[in-house]
Backbone as numpy.savetxt, mean C-alpha at the origin, in Angstrom:
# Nx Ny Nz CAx CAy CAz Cx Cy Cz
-5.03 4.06 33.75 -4.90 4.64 32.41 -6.27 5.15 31.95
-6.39 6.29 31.13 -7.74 7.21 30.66 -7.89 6.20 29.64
-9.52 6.44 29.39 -9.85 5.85 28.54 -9.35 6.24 26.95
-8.82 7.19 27.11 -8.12 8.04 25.79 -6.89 7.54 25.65
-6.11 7.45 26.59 -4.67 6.76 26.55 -4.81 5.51 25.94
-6.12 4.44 26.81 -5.68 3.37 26.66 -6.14 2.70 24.92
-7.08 3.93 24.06 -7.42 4.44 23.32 -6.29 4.06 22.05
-5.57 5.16 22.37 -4.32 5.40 21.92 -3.44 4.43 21.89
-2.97 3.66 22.92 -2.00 2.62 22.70 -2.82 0.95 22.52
-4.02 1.17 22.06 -4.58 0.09 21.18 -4.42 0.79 19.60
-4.74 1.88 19.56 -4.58 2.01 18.19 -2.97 1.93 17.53
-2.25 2.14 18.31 -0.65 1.92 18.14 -0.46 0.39 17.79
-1.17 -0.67 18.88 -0.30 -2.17 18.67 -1.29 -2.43 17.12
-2.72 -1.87 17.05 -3.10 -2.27 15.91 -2.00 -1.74 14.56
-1.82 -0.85 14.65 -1.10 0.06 13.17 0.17 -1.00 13.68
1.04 -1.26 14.08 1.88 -1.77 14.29 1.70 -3.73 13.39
0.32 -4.20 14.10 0.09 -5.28 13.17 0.09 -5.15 11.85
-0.67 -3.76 11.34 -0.92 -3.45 9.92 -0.07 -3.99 8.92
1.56 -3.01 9.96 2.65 -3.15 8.87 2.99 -4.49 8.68
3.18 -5.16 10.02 3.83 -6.05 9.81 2.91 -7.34 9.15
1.52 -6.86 8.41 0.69 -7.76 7.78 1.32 -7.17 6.59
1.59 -5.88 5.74 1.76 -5.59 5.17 3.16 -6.10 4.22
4.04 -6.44 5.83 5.82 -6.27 5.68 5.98 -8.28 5.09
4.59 -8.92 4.50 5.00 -10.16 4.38 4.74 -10.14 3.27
4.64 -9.44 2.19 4.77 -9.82 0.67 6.06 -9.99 -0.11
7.12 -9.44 0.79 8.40 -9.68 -0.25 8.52 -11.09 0.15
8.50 -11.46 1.61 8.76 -13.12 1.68 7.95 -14.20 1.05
6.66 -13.80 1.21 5.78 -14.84 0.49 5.89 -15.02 -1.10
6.43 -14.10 -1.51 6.86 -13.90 -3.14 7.75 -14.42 -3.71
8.96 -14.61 -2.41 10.13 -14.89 -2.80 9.84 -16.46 -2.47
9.20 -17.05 -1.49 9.42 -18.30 -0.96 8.01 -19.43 -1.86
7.72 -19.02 -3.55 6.75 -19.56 -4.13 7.55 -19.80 -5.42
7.08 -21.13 -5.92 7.69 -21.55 -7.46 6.92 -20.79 -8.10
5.43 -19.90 -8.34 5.08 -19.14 -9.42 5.88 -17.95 -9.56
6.25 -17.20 -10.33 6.91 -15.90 -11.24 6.11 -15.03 -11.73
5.03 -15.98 -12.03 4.49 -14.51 -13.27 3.61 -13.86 -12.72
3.55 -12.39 -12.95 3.22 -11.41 -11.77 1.47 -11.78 -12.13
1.37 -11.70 -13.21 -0.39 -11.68 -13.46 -0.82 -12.64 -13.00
-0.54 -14.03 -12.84 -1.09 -15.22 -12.35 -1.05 -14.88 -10.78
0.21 -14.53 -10.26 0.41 -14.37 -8.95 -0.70 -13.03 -8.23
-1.25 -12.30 -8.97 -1.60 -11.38 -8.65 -3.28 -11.44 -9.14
-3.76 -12.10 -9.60 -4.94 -13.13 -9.82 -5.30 -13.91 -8.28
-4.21 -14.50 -8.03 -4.63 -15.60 -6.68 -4.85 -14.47 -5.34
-3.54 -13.68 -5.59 -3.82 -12.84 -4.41 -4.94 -12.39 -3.93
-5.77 -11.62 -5.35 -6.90 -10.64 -5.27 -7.97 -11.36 -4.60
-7.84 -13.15 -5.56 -9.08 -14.15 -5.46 -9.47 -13.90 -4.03
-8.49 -14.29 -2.96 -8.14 -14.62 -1.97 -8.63 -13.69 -0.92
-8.49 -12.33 -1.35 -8.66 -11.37 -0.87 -10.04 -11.13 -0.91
-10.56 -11.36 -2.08 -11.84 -11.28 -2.33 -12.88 -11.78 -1.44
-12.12 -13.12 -1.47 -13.00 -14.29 -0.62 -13.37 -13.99 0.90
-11.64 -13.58 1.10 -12.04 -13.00 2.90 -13.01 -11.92 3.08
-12.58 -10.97 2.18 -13.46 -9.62 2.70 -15.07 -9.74 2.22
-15.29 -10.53 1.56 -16.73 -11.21 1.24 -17.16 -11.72 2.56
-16.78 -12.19 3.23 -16.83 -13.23 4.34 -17.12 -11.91 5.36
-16.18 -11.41 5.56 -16.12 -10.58 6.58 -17.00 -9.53 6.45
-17.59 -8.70 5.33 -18.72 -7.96 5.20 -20.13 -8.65 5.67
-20.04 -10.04 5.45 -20.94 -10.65 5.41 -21.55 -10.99 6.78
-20.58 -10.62 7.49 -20.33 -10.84 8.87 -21.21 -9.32 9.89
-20.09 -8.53 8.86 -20.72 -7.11 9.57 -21.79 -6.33 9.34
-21.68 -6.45 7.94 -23.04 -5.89 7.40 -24.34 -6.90 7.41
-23.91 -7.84 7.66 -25.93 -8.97 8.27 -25.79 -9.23 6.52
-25.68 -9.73 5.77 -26.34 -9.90 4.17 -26.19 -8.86 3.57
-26.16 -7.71 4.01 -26.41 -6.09 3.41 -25.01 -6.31 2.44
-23.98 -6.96 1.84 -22.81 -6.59 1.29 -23.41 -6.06 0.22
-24.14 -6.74 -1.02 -23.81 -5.86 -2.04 -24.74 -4.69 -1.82
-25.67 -4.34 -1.43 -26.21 -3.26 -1.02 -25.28 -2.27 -0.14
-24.01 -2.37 0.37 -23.08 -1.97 0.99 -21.97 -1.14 -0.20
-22.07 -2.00 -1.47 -20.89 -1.84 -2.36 -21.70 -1.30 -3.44
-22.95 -1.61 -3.54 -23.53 -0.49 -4.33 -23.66 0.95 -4.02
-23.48 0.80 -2.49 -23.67 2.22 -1.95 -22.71 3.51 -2.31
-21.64 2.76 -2.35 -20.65 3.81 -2.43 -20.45 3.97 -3.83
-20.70 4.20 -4.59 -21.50 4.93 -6.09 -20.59 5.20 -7.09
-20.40 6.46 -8.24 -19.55 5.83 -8.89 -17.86 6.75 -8.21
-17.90 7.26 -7.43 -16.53 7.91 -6.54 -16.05 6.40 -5.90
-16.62 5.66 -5.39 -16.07 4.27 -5.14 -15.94 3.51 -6.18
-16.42 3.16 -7.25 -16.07 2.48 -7.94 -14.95 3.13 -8.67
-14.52 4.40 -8.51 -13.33 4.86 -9.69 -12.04 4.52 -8.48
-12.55 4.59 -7.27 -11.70 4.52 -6.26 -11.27 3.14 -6.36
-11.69 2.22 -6.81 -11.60 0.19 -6.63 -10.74 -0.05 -8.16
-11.17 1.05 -9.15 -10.45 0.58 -10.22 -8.83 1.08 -9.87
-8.49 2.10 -9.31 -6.99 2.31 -9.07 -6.59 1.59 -8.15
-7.30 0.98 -6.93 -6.94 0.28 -6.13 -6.33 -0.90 -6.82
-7.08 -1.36 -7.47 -6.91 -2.39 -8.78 -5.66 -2.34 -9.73
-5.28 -1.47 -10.07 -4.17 -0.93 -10.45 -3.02 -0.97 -9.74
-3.06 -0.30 -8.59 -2.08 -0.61 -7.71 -1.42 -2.01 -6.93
-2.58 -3.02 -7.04 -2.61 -4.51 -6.70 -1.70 -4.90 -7.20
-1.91 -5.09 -9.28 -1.55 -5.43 -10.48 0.10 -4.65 -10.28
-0.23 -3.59 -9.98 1.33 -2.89 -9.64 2.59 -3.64 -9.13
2.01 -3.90 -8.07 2.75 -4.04 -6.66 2.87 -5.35 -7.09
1.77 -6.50 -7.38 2.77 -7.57 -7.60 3.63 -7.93 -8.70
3.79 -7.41 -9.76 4.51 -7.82 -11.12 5.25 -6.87 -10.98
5.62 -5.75 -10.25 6.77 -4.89 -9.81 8.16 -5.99 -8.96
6.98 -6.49 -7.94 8.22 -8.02 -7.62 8.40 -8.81 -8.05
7.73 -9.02 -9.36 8.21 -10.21 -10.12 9.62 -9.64 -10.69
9.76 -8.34 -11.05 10.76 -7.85 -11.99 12.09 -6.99 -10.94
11.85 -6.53 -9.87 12.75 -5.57 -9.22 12.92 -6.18 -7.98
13.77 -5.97 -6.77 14.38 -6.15 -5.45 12.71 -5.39 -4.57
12.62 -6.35 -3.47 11.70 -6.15 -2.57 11.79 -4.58 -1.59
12.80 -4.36 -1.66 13.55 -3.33 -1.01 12.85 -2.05 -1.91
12.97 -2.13 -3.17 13.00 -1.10 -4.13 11.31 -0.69 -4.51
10.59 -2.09 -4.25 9.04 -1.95 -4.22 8.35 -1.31 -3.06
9.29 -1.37 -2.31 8.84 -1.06 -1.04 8.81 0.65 -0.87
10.10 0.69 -1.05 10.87 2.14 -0.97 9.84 3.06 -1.99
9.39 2.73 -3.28 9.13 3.64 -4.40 7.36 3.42 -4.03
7.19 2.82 -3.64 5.36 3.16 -3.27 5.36 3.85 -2.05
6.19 3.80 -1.21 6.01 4.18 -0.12 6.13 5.92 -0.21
6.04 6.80 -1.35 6.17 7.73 -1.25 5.06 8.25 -2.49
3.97 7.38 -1.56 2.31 7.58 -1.90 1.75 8.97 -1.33
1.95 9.51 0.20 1.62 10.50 0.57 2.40 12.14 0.04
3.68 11.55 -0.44 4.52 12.89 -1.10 3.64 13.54 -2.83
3.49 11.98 -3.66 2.59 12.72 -4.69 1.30 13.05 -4.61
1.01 11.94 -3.45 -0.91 13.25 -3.23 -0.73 14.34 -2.99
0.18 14.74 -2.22 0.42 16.56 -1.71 0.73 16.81 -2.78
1.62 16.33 -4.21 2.14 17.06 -4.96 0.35 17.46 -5.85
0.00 16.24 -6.62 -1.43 16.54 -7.09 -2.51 17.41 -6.51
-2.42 17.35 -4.96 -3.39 18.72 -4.95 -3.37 19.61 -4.63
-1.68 20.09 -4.74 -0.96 20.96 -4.78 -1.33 21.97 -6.37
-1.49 21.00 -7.53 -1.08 21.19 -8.72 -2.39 21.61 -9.33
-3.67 20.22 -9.09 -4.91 20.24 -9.59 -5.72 20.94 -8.67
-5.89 20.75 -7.24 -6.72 21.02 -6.41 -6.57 22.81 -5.38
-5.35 23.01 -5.81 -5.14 24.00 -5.28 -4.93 24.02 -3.82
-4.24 22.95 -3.17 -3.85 22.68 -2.14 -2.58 23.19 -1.43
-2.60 23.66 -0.61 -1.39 24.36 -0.06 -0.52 23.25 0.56
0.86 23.37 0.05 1.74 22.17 0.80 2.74 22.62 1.47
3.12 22.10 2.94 3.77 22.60 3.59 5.42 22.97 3.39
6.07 23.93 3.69 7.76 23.51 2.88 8.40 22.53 3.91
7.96 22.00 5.01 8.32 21.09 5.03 8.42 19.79 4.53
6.85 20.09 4.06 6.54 18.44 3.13 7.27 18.94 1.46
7.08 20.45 1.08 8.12 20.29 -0.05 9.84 19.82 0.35
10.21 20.18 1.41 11.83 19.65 1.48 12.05 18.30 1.38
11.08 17.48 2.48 11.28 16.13 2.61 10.88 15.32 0.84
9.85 16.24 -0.03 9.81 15.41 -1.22 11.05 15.51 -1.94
11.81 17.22 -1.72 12.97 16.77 -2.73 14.28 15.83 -2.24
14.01 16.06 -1.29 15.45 14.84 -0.01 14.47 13.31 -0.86
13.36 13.06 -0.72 12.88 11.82 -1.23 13.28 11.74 -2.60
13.29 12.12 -3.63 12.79 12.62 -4.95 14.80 12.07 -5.48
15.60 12.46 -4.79 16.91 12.73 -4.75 17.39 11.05 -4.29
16.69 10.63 -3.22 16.94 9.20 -3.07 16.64 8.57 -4.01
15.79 8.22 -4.62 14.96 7.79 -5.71 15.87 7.67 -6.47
16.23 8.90 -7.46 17.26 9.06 -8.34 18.21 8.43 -7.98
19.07 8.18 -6.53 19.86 6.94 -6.10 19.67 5.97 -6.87
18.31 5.31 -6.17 17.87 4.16 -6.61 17.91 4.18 -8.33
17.52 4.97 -9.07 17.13 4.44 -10.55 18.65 4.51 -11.45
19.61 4.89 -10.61 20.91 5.54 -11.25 21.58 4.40 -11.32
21.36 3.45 -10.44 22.14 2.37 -10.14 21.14 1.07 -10.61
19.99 1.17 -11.18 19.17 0.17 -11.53 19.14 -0.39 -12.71
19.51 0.51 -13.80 19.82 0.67 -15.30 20.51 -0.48 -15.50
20.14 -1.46 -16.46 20.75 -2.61 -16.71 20.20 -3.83 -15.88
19.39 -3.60 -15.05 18.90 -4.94 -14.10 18.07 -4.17 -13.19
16.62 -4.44 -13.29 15.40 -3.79 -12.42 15.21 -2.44 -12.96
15.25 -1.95 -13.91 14.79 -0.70 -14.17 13.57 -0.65 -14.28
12.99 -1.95 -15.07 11.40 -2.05 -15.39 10.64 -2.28 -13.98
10.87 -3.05 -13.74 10.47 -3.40 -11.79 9.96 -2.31 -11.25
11.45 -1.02 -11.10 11.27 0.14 -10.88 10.20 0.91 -11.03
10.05 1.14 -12.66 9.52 1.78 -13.01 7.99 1.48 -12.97
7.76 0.06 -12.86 6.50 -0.41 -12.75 6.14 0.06 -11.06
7.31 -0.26 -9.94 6.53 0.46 -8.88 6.44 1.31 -8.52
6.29 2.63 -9.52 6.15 4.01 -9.54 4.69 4.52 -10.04
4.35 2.81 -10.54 2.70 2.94 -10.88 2.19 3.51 -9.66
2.61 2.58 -8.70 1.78 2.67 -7.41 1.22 3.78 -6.94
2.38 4.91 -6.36 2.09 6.40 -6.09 1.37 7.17 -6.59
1.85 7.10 -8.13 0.78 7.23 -9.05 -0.71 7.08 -9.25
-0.65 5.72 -9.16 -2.60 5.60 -9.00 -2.74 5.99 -7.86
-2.07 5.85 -6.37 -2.91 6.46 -5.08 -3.24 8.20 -5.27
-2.03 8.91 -6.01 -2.08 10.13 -6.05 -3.66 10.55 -6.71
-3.73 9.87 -7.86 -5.07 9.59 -8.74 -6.36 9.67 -8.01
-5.95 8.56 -6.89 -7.47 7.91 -5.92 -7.65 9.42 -5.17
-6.68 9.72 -4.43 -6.90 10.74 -3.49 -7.46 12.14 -4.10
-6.55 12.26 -5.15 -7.30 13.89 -6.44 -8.61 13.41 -6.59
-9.29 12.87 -6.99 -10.09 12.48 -7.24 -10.99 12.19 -6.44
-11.09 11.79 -5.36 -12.06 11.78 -4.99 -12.55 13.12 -3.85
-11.55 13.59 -3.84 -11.59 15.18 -3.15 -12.14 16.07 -4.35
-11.67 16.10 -5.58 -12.56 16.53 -6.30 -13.77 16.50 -6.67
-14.25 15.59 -6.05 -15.69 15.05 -6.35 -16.43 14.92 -4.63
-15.32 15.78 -4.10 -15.76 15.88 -2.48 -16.34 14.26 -2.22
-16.06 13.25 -2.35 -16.55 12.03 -1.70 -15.97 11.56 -0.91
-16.62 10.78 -0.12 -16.13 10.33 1.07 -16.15 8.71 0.73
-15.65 7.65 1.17 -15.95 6.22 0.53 -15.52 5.26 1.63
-16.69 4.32 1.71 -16.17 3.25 2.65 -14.87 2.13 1.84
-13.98 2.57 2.96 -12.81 1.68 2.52 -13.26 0.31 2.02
-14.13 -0.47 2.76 -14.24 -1.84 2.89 -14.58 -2.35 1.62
-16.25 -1.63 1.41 -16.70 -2.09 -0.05 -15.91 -1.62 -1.36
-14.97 -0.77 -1.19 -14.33 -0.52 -2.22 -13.21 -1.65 -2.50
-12.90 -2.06 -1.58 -11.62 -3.26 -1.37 -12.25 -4.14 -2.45
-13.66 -4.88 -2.20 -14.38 -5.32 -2.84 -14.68 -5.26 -4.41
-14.67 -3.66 -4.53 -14.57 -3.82 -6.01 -12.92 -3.68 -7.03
-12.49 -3.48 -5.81 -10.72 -3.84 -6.45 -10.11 -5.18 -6.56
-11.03 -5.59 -6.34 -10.47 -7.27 -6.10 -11.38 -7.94 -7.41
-12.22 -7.60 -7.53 -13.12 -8.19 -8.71 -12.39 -7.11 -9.77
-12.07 -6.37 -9.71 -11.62 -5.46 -11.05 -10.04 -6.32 -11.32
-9.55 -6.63 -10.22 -8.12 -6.75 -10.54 -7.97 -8.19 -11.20
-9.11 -9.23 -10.59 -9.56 -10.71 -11.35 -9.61 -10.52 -12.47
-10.86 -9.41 -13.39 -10.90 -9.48 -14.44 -10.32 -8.88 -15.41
-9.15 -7.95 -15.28 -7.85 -7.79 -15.93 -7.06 -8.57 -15.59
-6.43 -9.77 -14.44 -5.51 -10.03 -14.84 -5.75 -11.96 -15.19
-7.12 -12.32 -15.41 -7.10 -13.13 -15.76 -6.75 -14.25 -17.32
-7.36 -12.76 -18.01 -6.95 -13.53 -19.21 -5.50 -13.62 -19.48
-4.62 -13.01 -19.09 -3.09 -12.36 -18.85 -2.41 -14.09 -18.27
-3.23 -14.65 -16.85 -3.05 -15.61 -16.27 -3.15 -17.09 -16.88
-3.83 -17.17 -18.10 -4.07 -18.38 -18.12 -3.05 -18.51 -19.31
-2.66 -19.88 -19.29 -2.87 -21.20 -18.42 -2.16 -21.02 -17.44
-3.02 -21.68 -15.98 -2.83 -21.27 -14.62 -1.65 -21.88 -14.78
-0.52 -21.59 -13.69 1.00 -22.48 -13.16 1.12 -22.84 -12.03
0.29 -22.58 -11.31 0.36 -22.16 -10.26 0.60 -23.72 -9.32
1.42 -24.34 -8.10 1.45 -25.62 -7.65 1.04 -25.40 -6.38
0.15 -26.57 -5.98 -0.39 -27.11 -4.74 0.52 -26.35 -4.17
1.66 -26.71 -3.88 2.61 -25.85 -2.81 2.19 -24.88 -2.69
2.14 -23.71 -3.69 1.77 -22.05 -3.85 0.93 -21.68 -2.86
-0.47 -22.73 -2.61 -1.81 -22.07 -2.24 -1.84 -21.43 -1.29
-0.66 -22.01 -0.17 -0.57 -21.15 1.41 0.15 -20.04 1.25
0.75 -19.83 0.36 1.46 -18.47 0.68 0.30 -17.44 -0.38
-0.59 -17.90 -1.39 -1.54 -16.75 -1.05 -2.62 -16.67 -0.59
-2.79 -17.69 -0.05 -4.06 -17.58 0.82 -3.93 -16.24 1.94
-2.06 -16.54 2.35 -1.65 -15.43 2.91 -1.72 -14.46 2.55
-1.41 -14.06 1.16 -1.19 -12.93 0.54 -1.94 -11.96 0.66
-3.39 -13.02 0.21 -4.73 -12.11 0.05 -5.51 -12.16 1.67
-5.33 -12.93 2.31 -5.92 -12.90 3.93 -5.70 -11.98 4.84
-4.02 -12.32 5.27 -3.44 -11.68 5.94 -2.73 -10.50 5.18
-1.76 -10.50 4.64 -0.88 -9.52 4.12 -1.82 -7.83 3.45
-2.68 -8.38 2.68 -3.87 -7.54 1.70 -4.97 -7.07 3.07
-5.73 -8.61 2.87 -7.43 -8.23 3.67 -7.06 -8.12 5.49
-6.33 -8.60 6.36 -5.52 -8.32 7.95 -5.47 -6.98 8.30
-4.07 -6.79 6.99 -3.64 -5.47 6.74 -4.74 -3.99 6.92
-5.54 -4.36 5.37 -6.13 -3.19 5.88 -7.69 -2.96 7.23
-7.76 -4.16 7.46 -8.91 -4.00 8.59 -8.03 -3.41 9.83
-7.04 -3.77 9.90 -6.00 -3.76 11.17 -5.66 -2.05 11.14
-5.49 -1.36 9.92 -5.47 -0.37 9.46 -6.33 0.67 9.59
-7.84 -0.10 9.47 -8.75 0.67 9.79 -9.40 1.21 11.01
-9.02 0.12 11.67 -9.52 0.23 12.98 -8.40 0.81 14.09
-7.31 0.73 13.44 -6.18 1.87 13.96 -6.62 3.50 13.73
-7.35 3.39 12.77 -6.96 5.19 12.45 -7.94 5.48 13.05
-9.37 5.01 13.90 -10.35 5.29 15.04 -9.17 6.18 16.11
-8.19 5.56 16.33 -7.96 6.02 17.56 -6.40 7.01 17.64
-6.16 6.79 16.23 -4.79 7.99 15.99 -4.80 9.11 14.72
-3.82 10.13 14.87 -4.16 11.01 14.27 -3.82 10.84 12.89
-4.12 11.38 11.91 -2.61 11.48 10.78 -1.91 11.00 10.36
-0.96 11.97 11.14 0.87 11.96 10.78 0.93 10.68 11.67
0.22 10.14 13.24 0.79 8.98 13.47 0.65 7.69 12.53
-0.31 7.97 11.70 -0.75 6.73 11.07 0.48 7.08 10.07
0.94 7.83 9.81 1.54 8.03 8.66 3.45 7.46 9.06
3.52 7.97 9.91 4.59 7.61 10.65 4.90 6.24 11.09
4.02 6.19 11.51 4.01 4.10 11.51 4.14 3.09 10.30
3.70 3.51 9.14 3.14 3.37 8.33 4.64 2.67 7.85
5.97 3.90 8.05 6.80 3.40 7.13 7.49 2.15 8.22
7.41 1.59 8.77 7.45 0.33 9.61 7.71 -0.76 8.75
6.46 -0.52 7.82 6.47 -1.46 6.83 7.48 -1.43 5.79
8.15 -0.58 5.47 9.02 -0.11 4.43 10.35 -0.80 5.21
10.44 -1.11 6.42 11.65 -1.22 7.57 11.32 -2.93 7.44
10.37 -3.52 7.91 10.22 -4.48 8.67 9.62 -5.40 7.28
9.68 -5.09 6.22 9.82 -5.69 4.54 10.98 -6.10 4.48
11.99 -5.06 4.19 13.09 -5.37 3.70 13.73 -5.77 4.66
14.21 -5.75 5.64 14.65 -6.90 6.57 14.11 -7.96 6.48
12.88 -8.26 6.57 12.64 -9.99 6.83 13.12 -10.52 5.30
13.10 -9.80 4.08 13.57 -10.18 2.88 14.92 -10.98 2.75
15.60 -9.76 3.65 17.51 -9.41 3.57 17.31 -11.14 4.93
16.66 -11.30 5.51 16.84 -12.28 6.78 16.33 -13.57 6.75
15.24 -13.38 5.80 14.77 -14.56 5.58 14.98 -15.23 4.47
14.84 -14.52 3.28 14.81 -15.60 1.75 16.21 -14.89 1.76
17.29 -14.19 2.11 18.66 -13.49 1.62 18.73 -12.76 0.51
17.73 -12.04 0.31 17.56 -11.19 -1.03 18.15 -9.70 0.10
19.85 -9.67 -0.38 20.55 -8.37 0.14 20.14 -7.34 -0.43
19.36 -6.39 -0.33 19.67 -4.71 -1.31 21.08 -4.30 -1.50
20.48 -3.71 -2.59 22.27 -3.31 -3.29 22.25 -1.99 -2.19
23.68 -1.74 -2.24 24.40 -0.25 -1.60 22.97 0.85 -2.27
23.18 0.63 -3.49 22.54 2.57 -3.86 20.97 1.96 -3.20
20.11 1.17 -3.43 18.59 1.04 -2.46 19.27 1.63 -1.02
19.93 0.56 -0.08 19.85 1.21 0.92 20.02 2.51 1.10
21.23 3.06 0.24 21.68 4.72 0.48 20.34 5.14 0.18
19.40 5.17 -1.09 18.23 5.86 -1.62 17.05 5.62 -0.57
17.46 4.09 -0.44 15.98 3.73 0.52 15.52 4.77 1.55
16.86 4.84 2.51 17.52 5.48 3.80 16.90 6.53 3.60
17.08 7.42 2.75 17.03 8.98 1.79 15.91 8.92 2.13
15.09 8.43 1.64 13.31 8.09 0.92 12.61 7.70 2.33
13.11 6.81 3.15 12.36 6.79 4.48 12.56 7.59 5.71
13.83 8.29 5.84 14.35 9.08 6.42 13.07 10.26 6.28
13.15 11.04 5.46 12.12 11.97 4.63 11.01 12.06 4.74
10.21 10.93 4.46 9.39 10.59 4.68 8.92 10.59 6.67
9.72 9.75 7.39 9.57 9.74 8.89 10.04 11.31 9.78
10.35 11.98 8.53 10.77 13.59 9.42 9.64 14.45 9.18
8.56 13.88 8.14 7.99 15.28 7.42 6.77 14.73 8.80
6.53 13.16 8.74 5.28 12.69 9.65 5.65 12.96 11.29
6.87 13.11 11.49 6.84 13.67 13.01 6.82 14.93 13.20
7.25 15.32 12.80 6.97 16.84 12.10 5.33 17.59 12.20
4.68 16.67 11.72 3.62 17.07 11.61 2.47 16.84 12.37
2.95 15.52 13.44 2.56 15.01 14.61 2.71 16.02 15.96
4.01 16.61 15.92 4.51 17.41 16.97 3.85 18.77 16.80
3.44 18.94 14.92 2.93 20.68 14.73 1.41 20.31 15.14
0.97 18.85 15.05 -0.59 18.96 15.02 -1.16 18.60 13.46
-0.52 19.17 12.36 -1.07 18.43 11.51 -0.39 17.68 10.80
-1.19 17.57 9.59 -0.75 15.69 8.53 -1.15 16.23 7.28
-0.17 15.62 6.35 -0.34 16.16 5.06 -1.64 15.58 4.18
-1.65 14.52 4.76 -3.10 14.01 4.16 -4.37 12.72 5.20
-4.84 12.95 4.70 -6.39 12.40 5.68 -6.06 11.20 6.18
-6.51 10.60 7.22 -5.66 8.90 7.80 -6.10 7.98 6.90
-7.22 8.03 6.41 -7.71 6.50 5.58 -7.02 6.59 3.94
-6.70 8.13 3.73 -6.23 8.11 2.05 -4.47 8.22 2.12
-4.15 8.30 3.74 -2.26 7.79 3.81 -2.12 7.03 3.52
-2.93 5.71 4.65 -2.15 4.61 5.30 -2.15 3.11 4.12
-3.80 3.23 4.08 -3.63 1.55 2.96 -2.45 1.47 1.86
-2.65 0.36 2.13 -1.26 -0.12 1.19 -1.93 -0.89 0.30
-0.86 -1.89 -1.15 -1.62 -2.13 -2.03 -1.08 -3.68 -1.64
């Protein structure tokens, strides 16, 4: 095997771990006596914090905060939406089906094309316009049938797309480039100090601690190193394409493990929404290109 091949199918089993670091927040959520998204989403960050402290500390020799000062204020606007999206994603599962959190962030790369389509003057492909309105149309599935139970859920994980769409305009507007790592860093301290006062008095029980130690270790800080060091060796659309794995290999272990079934209209919408999504990224694998850059697709929140 070439050193390019063998290249290639390391960067595959890595993106492949990504998701499935990614695909363990509906279970760990579901299988904890805490509820309340701000407390729960407090421990996560802590957690997260702690590792990737550790692990800079590791790579960079001492250099961390000289690492996280570096990336200036385009990283720090980049850590506050990251931050946002954290806060998102977990009090979205406090309120809606794992299935439905999954499904409605996951169509992070459709509104960046739309934003710099709109602000940036970005040309978007009509393929990537078809697959948004086939997405756009699932969705509406999903929210048609949500009305009366999870609408807020919903609507809260629509933050998500939202702030990534934000991160990505933005920092192309300001032409910056940003190390993923130290920015992680300041999303984790941003997301502590909004959602702490929200958190107290803590609830949280001895039991809880392993599933976020997970949260923020593996699922959060795993995730995106596993992520990063995937997109060294693949293009794009593959990162992008893999990506929805996680959207697959979520809601199954949900539906398999804690028995949280999706209703009929998620799956029909889900289906819609990942379908769409996995046609526009092979698509664009087979043409050669990707609707957006590998490091501003793939992280997840």
């Amino acid at each position: 095997m070439s050193p390019a091949a063998a290249g290639h199918r390391r960067g595959l089993l890595l993106m492949l771990g990504a998701t499935l670091c990614w695909s363990t927040a509906g279970v760990l959520m579901r299988t904890q006596s805490l509820t309340d998204g701000w407390e729960a989403t407090l421990w996560r960050s802590v957690f997260m914090l702690a590792f990737m402290t550790v692990v800079l500390s590791v790579q960079y020799r001492g250099a961390v905060w000289r690492r996280v000062a570096g990336i200036g204020w385009p990283g720090v606007v980049s850590g506050v939406l990251w931050a946002v999206m954290f806060v998102a994603f977990i009090t979205a599962l406090a309120r809606t089906a794992v299935a439905n959190v999954l499904v409605l962030s996951s169509i992070s790369p459709f509104l960046a094309a739309l934003a710099g389509w709109a602000f940036l003057g970005e040309r978007v492909r009509l393929r990537t316009w078809l697959a948004m309105l086939a997405a756009f149309c699932g969705i509406g599935v999903m929210f048609a049938a949500s009305f009366g139970g999870g609408a807020w859920g919903n609507l809260i994980a629509l933050v998500i797309p939202v702030a990534f769409a934000a991160n990505v305009t933005l920092l192309r507007r300001m032409h910056a480039q940003t190390d993923m790592m130290p920015t992680l860093i300041v999303a984790g301290v941003v997301s502590c100090a909004v959602t702490l006062p929200f958190a107290l008095p803590f609830d949280i029980a001895w039991g809880d601690v392993p599933n976020f130690v997970a949260l923020g270790v593996v699922q959060l800080g795993m995730g995106c190193l596993l992520m990063i060091a995937a997109a060294r060796h693949l293009a794009a659309a593959e990162v992008g394409l893999m990506a929805e794995l996680e959207t697959v290999f979520g809601v199954a272990s949900a539906w398999l493990l804690v028995g949280e079934v999706p209703s009929a209209a998620t799956l029909i919408g889900g289906s819609i929404v990942v379908l769409a999504l996995a046609a526009n990224e092979a698509l664009g694998l087979w043409r050669g290109d990707g609707p957006v850059p590998v490091l501003e697709e793939a992280a997840q929140p």
